[in-house]
N, C-alpha and C positions, 0 to 999 in steps of 0.2 A: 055081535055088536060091540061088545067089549074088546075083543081082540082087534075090530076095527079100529076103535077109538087111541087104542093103546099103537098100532102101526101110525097111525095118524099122528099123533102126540112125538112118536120119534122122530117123525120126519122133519117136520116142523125145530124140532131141538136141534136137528143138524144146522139150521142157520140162527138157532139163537145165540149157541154157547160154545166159547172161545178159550181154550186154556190161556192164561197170559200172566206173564212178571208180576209181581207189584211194587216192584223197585224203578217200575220207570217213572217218572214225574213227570208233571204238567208244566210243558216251560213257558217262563212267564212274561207275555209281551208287554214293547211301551204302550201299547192301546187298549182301548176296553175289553173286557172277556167277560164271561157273564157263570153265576153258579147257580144249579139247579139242582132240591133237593125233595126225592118222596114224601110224602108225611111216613109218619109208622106203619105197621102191619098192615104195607100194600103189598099183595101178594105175587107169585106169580099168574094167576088165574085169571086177576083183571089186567096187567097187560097182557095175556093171550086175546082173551076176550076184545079188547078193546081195539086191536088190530096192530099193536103199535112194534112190534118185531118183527124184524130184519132178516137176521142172518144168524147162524150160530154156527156152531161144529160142535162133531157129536162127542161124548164121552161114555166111560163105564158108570151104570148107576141104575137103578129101578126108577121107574117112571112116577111114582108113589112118590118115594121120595123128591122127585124135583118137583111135582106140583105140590107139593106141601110147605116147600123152602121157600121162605119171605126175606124181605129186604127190612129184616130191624135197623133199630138204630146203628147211627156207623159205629162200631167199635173196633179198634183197633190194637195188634196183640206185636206186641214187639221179645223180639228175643236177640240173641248175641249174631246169631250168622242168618234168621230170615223174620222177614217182617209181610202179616198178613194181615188185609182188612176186610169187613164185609162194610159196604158203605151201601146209601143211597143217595148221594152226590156225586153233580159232574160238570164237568167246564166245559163248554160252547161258545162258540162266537157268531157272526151274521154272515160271516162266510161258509162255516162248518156246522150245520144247525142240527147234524145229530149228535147223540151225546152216550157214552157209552158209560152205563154202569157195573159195578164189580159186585160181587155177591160169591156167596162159600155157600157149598153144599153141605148136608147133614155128615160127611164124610171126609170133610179139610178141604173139599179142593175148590179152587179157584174158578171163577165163570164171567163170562165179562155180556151183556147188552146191550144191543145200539139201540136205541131208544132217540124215535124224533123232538126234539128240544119241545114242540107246540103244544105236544101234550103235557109232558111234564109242567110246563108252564103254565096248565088251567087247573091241575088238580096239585103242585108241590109247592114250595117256597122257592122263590126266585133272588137271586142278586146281582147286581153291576158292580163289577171290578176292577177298580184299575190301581196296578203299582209302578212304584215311581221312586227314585232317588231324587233328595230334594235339590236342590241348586248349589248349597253351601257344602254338598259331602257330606254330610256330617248325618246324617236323617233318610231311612227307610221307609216309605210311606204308601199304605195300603189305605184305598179310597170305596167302602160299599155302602151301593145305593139298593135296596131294596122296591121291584116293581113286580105288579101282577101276580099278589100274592093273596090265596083264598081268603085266609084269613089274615084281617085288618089290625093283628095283634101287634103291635109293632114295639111291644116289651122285648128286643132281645138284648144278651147278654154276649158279648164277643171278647174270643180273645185269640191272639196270633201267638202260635207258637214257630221257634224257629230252632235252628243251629247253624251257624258259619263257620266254615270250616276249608283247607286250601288244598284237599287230599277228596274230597268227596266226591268231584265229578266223575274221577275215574275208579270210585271204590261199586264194586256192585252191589255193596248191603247198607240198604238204609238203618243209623245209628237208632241205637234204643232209644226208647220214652222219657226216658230218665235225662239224656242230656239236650234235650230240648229245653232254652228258655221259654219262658210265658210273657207276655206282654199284653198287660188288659189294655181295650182299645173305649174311644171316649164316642156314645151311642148318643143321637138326637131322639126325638119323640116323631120326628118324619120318617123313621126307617135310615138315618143312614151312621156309618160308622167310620171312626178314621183311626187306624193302626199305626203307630211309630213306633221305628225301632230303630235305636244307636249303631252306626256302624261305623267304627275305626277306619280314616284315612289310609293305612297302609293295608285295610282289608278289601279296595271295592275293587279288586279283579278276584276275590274268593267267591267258590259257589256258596250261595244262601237258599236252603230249604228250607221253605215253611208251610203249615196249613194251617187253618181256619177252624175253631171250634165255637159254635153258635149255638147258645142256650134259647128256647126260648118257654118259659114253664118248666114242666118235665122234659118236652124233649127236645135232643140233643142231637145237634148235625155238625159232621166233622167233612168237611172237604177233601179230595184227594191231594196229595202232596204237590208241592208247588217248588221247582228250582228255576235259580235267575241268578244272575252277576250283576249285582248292584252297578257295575260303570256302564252296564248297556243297557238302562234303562234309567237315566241321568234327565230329568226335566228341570231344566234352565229356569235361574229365576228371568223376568221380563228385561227388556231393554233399557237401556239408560238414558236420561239424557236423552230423549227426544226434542230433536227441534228442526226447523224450517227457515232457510234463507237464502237470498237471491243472488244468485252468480256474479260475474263482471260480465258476461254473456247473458245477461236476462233470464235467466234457467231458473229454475226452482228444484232447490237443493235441500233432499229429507238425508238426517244424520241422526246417530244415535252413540251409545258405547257399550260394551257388548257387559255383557255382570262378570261380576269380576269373582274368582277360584273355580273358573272354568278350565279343567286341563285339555281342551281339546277346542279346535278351531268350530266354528256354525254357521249355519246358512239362513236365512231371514224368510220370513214372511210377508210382507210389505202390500197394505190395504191402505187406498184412498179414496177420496170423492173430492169433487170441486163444483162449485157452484159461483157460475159469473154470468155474468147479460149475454154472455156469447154462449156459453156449452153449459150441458149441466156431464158429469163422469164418474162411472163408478172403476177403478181399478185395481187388481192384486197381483201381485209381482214376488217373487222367489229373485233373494242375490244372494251371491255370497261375500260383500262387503258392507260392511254397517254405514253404509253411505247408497241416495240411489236420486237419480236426477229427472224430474219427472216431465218439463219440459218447459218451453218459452213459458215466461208468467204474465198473468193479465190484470192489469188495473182493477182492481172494485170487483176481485170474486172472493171467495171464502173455501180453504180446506180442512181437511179432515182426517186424520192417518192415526195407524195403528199400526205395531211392529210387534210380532213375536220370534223369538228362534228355536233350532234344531240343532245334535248334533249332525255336525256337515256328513265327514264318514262313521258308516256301522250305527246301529238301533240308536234307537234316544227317545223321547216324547218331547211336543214340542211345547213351551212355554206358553201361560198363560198370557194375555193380547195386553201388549202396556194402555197405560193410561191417554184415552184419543187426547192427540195435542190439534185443536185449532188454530191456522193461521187465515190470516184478514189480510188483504193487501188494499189498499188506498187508491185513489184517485192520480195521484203522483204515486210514483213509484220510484222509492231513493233505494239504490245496491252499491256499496252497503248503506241503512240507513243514517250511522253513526261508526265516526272514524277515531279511534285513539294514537295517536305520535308519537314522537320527540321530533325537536326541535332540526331543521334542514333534511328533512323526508322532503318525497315527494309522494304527493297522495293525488288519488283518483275518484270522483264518483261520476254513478249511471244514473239516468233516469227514464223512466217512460211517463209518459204524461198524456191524460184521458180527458177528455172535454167534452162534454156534449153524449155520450158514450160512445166516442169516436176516439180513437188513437193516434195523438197530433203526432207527424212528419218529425223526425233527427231533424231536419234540417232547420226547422222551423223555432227549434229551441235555443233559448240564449241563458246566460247561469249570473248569477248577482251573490254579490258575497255581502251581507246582514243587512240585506235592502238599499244599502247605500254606494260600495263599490260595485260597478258591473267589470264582469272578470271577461280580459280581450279574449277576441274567439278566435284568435290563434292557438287558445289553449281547449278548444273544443273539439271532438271529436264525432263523426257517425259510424255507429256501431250498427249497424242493420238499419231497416226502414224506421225504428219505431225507439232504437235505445240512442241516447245522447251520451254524451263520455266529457265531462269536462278533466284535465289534469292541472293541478296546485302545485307549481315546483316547487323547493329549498320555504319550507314554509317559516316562518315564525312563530314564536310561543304564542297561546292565546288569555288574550289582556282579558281580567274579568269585567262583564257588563251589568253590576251590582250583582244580582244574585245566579248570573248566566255566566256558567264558566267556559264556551264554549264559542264555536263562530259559526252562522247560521248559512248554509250555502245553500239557495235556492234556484230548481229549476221551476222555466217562464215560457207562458206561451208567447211570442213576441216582448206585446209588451204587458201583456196579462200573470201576474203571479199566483199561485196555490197559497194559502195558508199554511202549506206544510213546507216543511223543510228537511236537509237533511243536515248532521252535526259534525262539527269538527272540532277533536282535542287535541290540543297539541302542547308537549310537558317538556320542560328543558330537563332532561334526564343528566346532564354532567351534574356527576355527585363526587365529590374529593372523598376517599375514603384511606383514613390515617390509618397506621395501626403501631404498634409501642410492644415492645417485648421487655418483658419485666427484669430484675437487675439477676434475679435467680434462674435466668433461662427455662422456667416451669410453662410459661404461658403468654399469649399473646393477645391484647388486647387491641380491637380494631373497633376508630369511631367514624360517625360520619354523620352532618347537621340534615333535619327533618325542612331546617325553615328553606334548602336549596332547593325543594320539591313543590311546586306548586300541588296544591291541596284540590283533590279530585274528590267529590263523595261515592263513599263506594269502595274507595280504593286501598291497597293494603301494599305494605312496602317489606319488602323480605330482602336479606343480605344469602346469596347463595358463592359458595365457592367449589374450588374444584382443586384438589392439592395432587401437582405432579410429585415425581419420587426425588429429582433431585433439581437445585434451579429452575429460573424461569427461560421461558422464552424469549426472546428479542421483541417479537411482538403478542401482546398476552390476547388470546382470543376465549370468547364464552366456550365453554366446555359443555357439550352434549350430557355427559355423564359428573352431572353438580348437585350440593346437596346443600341443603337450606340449614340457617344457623339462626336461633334463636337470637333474639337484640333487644334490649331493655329503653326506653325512654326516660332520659336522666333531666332532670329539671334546666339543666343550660339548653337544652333543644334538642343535644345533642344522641343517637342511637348508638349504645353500646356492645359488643360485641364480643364474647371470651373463649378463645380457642386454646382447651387445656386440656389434654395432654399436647405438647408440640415438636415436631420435626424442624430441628433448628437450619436446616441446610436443603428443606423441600420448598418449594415454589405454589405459594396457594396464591391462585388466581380467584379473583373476588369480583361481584358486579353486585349492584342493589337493582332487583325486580320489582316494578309497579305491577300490580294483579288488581285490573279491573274486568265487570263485565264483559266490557268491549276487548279487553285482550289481555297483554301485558308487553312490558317496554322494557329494556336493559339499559343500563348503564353502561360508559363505555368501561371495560374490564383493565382491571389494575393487579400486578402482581406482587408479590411481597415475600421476602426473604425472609425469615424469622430471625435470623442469626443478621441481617443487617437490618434490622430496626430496634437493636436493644439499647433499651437507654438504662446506663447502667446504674448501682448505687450508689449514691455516693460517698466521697472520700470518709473515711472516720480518722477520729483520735486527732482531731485539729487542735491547735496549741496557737496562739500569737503570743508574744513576748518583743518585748523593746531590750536589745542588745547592749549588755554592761561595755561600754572603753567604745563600741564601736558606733552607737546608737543609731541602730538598721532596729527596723519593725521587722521577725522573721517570725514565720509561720510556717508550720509542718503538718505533717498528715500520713494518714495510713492508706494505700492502694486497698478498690474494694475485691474482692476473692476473685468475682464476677464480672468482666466475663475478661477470658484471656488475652484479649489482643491487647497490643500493645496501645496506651492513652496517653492523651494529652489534657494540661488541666487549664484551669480558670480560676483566677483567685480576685475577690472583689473586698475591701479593705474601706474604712472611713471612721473617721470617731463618732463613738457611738454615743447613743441619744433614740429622741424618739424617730426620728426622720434621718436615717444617716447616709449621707452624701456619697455613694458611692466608688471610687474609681476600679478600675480594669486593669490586669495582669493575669498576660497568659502564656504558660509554659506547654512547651514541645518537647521538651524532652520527659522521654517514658519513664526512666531511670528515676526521674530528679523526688524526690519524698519532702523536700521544704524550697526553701525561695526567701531572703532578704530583698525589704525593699525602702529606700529612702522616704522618712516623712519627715515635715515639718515640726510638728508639734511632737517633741519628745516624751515632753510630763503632760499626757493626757491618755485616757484608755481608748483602745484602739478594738475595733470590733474586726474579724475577720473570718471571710468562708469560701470554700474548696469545692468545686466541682467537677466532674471529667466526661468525656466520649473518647470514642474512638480516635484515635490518630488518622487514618485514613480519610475521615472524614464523615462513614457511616452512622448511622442510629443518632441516638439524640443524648444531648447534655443530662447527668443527669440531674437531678435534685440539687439545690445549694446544703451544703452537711452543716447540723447544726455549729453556733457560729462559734470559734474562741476569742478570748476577752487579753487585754495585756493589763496589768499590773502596775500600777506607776509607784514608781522607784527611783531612788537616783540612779541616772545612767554614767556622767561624768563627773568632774569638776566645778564646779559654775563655773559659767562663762567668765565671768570678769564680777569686782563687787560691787557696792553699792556706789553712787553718785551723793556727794554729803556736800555740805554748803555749814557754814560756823553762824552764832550770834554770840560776839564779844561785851563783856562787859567790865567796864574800868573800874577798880578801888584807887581814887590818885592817891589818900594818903597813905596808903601800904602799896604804891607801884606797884599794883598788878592786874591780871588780867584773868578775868575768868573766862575759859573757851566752854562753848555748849555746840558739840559737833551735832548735825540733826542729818538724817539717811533715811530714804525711805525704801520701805520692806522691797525684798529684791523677787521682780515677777520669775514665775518656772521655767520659762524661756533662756532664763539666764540661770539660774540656781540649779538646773536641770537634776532634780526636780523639786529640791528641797533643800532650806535651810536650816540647820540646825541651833547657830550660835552664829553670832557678828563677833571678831576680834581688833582689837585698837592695836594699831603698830606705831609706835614712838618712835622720834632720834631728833638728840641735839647733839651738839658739839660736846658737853660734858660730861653728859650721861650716858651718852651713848646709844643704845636702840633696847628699849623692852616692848612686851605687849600686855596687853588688859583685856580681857573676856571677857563682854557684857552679855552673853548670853544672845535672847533674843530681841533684847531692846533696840530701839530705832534714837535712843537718845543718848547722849554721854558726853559729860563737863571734867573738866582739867583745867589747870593754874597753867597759863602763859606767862613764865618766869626768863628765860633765855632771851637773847637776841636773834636765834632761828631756831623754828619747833614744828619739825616737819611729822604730819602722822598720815597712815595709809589703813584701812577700815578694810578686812580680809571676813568673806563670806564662808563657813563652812559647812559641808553635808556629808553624811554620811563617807562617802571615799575621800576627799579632802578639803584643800583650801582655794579658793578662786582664784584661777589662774591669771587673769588681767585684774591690774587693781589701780584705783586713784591715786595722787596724793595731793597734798593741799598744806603747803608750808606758810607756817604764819613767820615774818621781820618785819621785825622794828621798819628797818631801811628803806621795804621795799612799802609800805604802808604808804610812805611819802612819794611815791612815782606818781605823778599822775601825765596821762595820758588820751584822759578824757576830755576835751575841749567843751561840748555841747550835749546836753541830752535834754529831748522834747517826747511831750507826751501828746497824742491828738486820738479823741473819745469819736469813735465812730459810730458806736450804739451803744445801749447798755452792756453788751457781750463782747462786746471789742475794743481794744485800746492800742494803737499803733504807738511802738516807742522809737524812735530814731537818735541818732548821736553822729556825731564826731570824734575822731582822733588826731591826735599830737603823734607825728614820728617819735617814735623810742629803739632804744638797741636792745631791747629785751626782747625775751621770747615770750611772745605771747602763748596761751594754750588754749584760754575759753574763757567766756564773760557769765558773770552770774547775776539774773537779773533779780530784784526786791521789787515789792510793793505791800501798800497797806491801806485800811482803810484808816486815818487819823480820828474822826469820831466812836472809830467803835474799839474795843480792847480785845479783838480778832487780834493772832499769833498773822508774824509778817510770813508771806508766801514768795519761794524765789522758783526758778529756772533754770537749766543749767542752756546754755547755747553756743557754737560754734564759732572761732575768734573772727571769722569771716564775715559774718553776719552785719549789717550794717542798720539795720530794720527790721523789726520784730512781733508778730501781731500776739498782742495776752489774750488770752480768750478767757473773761471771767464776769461776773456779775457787778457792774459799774454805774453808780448812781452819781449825774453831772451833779448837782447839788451838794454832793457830798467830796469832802476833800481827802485826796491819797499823797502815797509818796512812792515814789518810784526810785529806785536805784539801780547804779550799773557799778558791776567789779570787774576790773579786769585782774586778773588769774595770771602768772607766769613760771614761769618752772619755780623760777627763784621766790615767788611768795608773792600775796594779795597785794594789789596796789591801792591806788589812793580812790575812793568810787565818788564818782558823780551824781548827786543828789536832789532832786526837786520836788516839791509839796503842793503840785498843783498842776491844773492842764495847762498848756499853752493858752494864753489869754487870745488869742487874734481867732484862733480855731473856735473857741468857746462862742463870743459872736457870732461869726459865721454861722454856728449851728442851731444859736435858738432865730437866727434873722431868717434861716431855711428852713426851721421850724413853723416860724408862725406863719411864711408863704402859706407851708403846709395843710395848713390849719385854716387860713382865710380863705384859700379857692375853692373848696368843696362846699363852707360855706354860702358863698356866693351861689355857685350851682344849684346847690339845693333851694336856694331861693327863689331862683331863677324859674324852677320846676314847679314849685309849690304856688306862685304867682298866676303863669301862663294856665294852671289847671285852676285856680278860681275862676279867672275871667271866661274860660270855656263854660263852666257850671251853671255862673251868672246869665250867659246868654241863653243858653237853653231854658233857664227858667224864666225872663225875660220873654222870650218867643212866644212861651205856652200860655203865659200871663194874657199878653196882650190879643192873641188871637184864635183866645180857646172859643170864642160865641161868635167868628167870623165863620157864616155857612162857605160850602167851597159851591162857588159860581156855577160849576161844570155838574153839580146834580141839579139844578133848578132849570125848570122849566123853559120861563122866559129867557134862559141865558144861553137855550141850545143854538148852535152855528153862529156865536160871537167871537168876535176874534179881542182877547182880552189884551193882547200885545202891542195891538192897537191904536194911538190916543185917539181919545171924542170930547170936544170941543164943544161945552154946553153955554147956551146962552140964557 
C-alpha cells in the first residue's frame, strides 16, 4: 500500500514540478495585474489535497522530502553570479488566471507550480496592481489595491524596492540585495497603497527592476521581480482645454490640447451624450487629433463629453477621463456667438433659429444690427435648409453704447426677434509704435500710446517682435516664429519697451497683440533698424562768447563719440532770462565744431545751445546740451559819445561866462558795453586844444573867456575812446544869428505839447536844434532835446499842467556856434480857448444825457406805481359770473 502511494505520489510530481531560471522577471504591463500571495506554513499536502495541481516535471529527490517542503515566507538569497528565491507569490491577470509559484527543495533546487489563481484567492492575500509612469516624466508610479483577502487586517506595511540601470536587460544575473534602493510607499486604512519612485529624464528607455515587500504583523511577502521600461508604460496627464463650438457649417466642434512634456504623439478617447427634443445619444469615438466634429447642431439640446488619451504607437496606459465639459445650445443659435476685429475686416455670422420647437426656413430669416439698422439681404446668405449666413463687409470700429462695448447683431424670424443676439467687436488696431536708440548704441527703447486702443475688458496688450539677421524687408510681415517683450506703463499713457542687448544693423519687426477671450488681433507690423533710429548725444563743451573787434556771438562745441556718421547741427540762441526767445541756425556741415552769428544787442548775455542728428537725415535730433552763457564785456569802441547840451551863465561885471556842459550817461548800445570815464576836449584860438577827465560824471563847468570855445566830450572803455563824437562851439558872434522867426507851443493833453516854428534863410550851416523847457512855478532843472535840423514840428511827450506856466525854447546849433534861440513863456493864447471851450462841450453832453436817462426812468417807475394804486381792488370782469359771454369791447348805452 505504501509502495503504492509512494508510485502514486511520483506520478502526479511529474506535472507538478518544473525546473526553471529565476532570473526571469515579470514584465510589467500598462494594465492592471493582479498579486497573490499563500499565507505561512501552507504546505505541499494541502495543495495536493485540495486538487489544485497541474503539471510538473519530474526531478532527483525522495518523495519524504517533497511532501515535507512548505512554501515559507518568501525569502530571498542574493549572491555575485546567482540569485535564488523560495516565494509564495505570484502575478496573474483575467486573461492568465493561472499562477505559477516558485519554491526550493530541502536540497537548493528550484521547482515552480501552477496553481489556479481562485484558489489562491480564497485562502492567500490578494492585490490589484497597476504601474505607470506619471505624465510629467519625472515619477514611477505603482498603484495596490488590496481584494478578497481572509483576513480583514488591512495594517500593511509596503515598500518597493528597485534598481535602474541601462546594461540589465541583457545581463542574465539579477544584481545583489545590497544595490537595490527602498522606497517606503504611503498605505490608506482601505487596503490600498501608492509607490513613487524618481526617475531621471535621460533614464526612461532604461530597464527598471523592482519587487514588492509587504509587511503585514509578522509576516512578510515579497513578490516575484518585476521588469519594465518606464517610456512604455507612460500614462498621460488628461486633456486640456476642453471645449465646444459651432462651425461656419453648423457642425459641432469638440477640441481640446493635448499635456504638454509628452514626447510622443496619442490617440484620443472621445465619449458624449446629447439630449434635445429631437434625439437623446450616447457616443465613443477613438481619433487621432485632438479635435473631432460630431455633427449638425440643434437648437435647445444640451451636451456632455469627456476626453482621455493614449500613447498612439507602442504600450502606454491611458489617462485618466478630463473633467465632463457641458455645452447648452439656445433657441437661436449664433456660430460664432461672438466676433473680435480690427477695423475694415469683413466678418460673418450663422444662425439657426427654433420656434415652436420647429426649425424656421434659411430663407425665412432676415438679420438687424442693435435693433435699429436692418442689414440689406444682399448680404444674406443660405447655408443649407435651416443655417442663415449674413456677411458685414469693411466694417467699422464699434462706438461704445454706455456700458456696451460692442454691436448687437440679431437674427429674426420675419419680423419676430429672439432676445438673444450675437456680438461684434471691432478695435482700430493701427498702433504707431516709435522706437529711439540711445546715444551709446547699447539699447533700444520702443514706445507706443495705450489711449489708440480702444479698451476691451478682458483684454491684454503684448508687444511681440521678430528680429531678422540683417535689414528689413521692403514689406514687414507678422513673423510666425515671434517672441513677446515685456512693456511697462509710464504715466504719459504711454507703453515702454527696452531691447538691451542690441544688433545695430538687424531688422526687428514689431506688431502689438490684443489677447482676448474671443481671440487676438495684430497690429499692422513695423520694422525698425536700430542703427537708423539713434538719436544721438548731444553736443558737449558748448561755449558762446560775444567776439572782441568783430562783435559776432560765436559758439562752439565738442562732436559726441556717438555714433559715427557723419552730423549735422542746430544751434538755437536768444538773451537769456526767464522765457528766452529763441531763434534757429542750422549747420550742415560735419566738419564745422563753432558757428559765428550776427546779433543785435551786443552788451547783453546771450544764452546758447547745440544739438545734432544724422546728416542723412535718419534717427532723431538729440537732446538740446546744456546751454553756454556769454560774458558781457566791451567788444569795441563806443559807437560815438555822448549828446551834451550847455546852461550859460553871465557875471557882467567881471565879463564872463560860466559854461555847465550837462550829457547824459551813454546807453550799451553805443558804449559797447561800458563806460569807464567821460573826457572834455578844449580848443580856442589861444590855447590851443587840451582835455579834462571828469571821470564818470554827467556834469562839468568851464569859464567861457575867448571869442570861440569849441569842446567835444569823448566816451572811454576799456579798449578806447569813442569813435564818433559831438561838438558844440560856443561865439560871441554867432550868439547874435538869429534865424528863428516864430515858435508856438499848442498843449494837446497833459502828456503832449506840439512845438512848431519858423525860419529866416541864413548862409549858415545848420546841424540840429536844441529844444528847452520848464516848468516857471516850480524850481525843476530846465529839460532839452536834441532834434534833427529838418524838423519843423516837434511833439514833447512829458507831464503838462494848462494851468501852470512853461517856457519853451528853441537853438539853432551850426557848425560855427549856437545861435540866437527863440523863446516863449506860455501857450499859444487862441489854442488855450479852444481847448477849455471843447472842454466844457465835453463836460456838458454827457451831462445832459445822463439827465436825460435818469428822467425817462422816473417817469416809467411813477406809472407802474400809479397803475397798481389805482386799480389794485378793481376785480377782473372775466372771473365773475354775471360777466361770462360779455363782450367788454363793446360800448352799452345806459339810461
Amino acid at each position: 500500500m505504501i509502495y503504492q502511494k509512494f508510485i502514486v505520489a511520483l506520478l502526479h510530481l511529474e506535472f507538478i514540478y518544473m525546473t526553471t531560471a529565476f532570473n526571469v522577471a515579470y514584465p510589467v504591463t500598462p494594465w492592471k495585474f493582479k498579486l497573490s500571495c499563500l499565507p505561512p506554513n501552507t504546505t505541499y499536502d494541502f495543495l495536493f489535497s485540495a486538487g489544485i495541481l497541474e503539471n510538473g516535471s519530474s526531478l532527483n529527490g525522495h518523495y519524504e522530502a517533497v511532501v515535507e517542503a512548505k512554501f515559507n515566507s518568501c525569502i530571498t538569497y542574493f549572491s555575485n553570479l546567482l540569485s535564488k528565491t523560495s516565494c509564495h507569490c505570484c502575478f496573474w491577470n483575467e486573461q492568465d488566471k493561472n499562477c505559477s509559484i516558485r519554491a526550493d527543495n530541502a536540497e537548493g533546487k528550484t521547482f515552480v507550480s501552477t496553481v489556479n489563481s481562485s484558489v489562491i484567492q480564497q485562502i492567500g492575500a490578494n492585490w490589484n496592481i497597476q504601474c505607470w509612469m506619471k505624465g510629467d516624466l519625472k515619477l514611477f508610479i505603482c498603484h495596490m489595491e488590496s481584494f478578497k483577502n481572509p483576513s480583514k487586517n488591512y495594517d500593511f506595511k509596503v515598500h518597493l524596492l528597485y534598481i535602474l540601470s541601462e546594461g540589465l536587460e541583457d545581463s542574465p544575473l539579477v544584481p545583489e540585495k545590497g544595490s537595490f534602493q527602498i522606497v517606503e510607499c504611503n498605505c490608506t486604512v482601505h487596503g490600498c497603497c501608492e509607490c513613487h519612485m524618481p526617475v531621471p529624464t535621460a533614464k526612461l528607455n532604461y530597464t527598471l527592476l523592482v519587487y514588492l515587500e509587504i509587511a503585514s504583523g509578522r509576516v512578510i511577502f515579497k513578490s516575484p521581480l518585476m521588469s519594465v521600461q518606464p517610456i512604455n508604460v507612460v500614462k498621460p496627464d488628461p486633456p486640456l482645454g476642453l471645449r465646444m463650438e459651432i462651425t461656419d457649417n453648423g457642425d459641432l466642434k469638440i477640441s481640446w490640447s493635448s499635456p504638454t512634456l509628452v514626447p510622443f504623439q496619442l490617440q484620443y478617447q472621445v465619449k458624449y451624450s446629447e439630449n434635445s427634443t429631437i434625439q437623446k445619444k450616447e457616443v465613443a469615438e477613438t481619433v487621432f487629433s485632438p479635435s473631432l466634429l460630431v455633427g449638425s447642431v440643434l437648437p435647445g439640446s444640451s451636451y456632455v463629453v469627456q476626453v482621455r488619451g493614449k500613447r498612439l504607437r507602442g504600450s502606454g496606459a491611458w489617462s485618466d477621463w478630463s473633467t465632463p465639459y457641458i455645452f447648452t445650445t439656445q433657441d437661436v443659435v449664433y456660430f460664432p456667438p461672438k466676433i473680435l476685429t480690427s477695423v475694415g475686416s469683413n466678418v460673418s455670422f450663422h444662425c439657426i433659429y427654433k420656434n415652436d420647437n420647429k426649425i424656421v426656413s434659411s430663407k425665412k430669416i432676415v438679420w438687424w444690427m442693435n435693433l435699429a439698422e436692418k442689414i440689406p439681404q444682399s448680404q444674406y446668405s443660405v447655408i443649407g435648409d435651416h443655417v442663415s449666413k449674413v456677411m458685414l463687409p469693411s466694417v467699422n470700429a464699434t462706438q461704445p453704447r454706455g456700458k456696451f462695448m460692442y454691436n448687437a447683431v440679431y437674427c429674426c424670424n420675419q419680423l419676430e426677434c429672439h432676445h438673444r443676439y450675437a456680438e461684434l467687436y471691432v478695435i482700430d488696431v493701427n498702433i504707431n509704435i516709435s522706437c529711439e536708440t540711445d546715444g551709446y548704441l547699447t539699447k533700444m527703447t520702443c514706445r507706443w500710446s495705450s489711449n489708440t486702443v480702444q479698451s476691451l475688458v478682458g483684454s491684454t496688450l503684448q508687444l511681440r517682435y521678430h528680429r531678422s539677421s540683417l535689414y528689413c524687408s521692403d514689406s514687414p510681415s507678422i513673423h510666425p516664429n515671434s517672441e513677446p517683450k515685456d512693456c511697462h506703463l509710464k504715466r504719459d499713457g504711454f507703453y515702454e519697451c527696452i531691447f538691451q542687448p542690441i544688433f545695430l544693423l538687424s531688422g526687428y519687426t514689431m506688431w502689438i497683440r490684443i489677447n482676448h477671450s474671443l481671440g487676438s488681433l495684430d497690429s499692422p507690423p513695423t520694422c525698425v533698424i536700430p542703427d537708423s533710429v539713434v538719436k544721438p548725444l548731444p553736443p558737449s563743451s558748448v561755449k558762446a562768447e560775444i567776439t572782441v573787434n568783430v562783435g559776432l556771438l560765436k559758439i562752439s562745441w565738442e562732436k559726441p563719440v556717438f555714433p559715427e556718421n557723419n552730423l549735422q547741427f542746430q544751434i538755437r540762441y536768444g538773451l537769456s532770462g526767464k522765457e528766452v526767445q529763441w531763434k534757429m541756425y542750422e549747420i550742415y556741415d560735419a566738419k564745422s565744431k563753432s558757428s559765428s552769428l550776427a546779433v543785435s544787442d551786443l552788451c547783453s548775455v546771450y544764452a546758447a545751445q547745440v544739438r545734432c542728428r544724422r546728416l542723412d537725415g535718419l534717427g532723431y535730433w538729440s537732446n538740446w546740451s546744456h546751454p553756454g552763457h556769454t560774458v558781457v564785456m566791451d567788444i569795441k569802441v563806443p559807437i560815438r559819445g555822448p549828446e551834451f547840451w550847455r546852461i550859460i551863465s553871465e557875471d557882467s561885471p567881471k565879463k564872463e561866462k560860466n559854461v555847465t556842459l550837462l550829457w547824459k550817461p551813454l546807453m550799451k548800445h553805443d558804449s559797447l558795453c561800458s563806460v569807464r570815464r567821460y573826457v572834455v576836449k578844449h580848443h580856442t584860438s589861444r590855447n590851443g586844444t587840451w582835455s579834462e577827465d571828469v571821470g564818470n560824471h554827467t556834469k562839468f563847468s568851464f569859464l567861457w573867456t575867448e571869442q570861440a570855445h569849441t569842446v567835444t566830450i569823448l566816451a572811454f572803455n576799456s579798449i578806447g575812446p569813442s569813435s564818433v563824437n559831438s561838438n558844440l562851439t560856443f561865439s560871441w558872434a554867432m550868439s547874435k544869428v538869429n534865424i528863428v522867426r516864430s515858435l508856438s507851443a499848442y498843449p494837446l493833453n497833459s502828456s503832449c505839447v506840439i512845438l512848431s516854428w519858423m525860419l529866416s534863410p541864413s548862409g549858415y550851416n545848420l546841424m540840429y536844434f536844441i529844444i528847452e523847457w520848464k516848468n516857471l512855478n516850480e524850481d525843476n532843472e530846465m529839460k532839452w532835446i536834441r532834434i534833427p535840423s529838418s524838423v519843423k514840428k516837434y511833439y514833447i511827450h512829458d507831464h503838462f499842467i494848462p494851468i501852470e506856466k512853461y517856457q519853451f525854447g528853441l537853438y539853432p546849433v551850426f557848425m560855427e556856434g549856437v545861435g540866437k534861440p527863440k523863446i516863449i513863456n506860455s501857450f499859444t493864447q487862441d489854442i488855450i480857448e479852444r481847448h477849455w471851450n471843447d472842454a466844457g462841450l465835453y463836460v456838458i453832453v454827457p451831462v445832459i444825457i445822463s439827465s436825460s436817462v435818469l428822467l425817462l426812468g422816473t417817469l416809467l417807475i411813477s406809472h407802474q406805481r400809479m397803475k397798481k394804486l389805482f386799480w389794485e381792488d378793481v376785480p377782473n370782469p372775466k372771473n365773475c359770473s354775471w360777466a361770462q359771454g360779455l363782450n367788454f369791447q363793446k360800448r352799452t348805452d345806459f339810461l
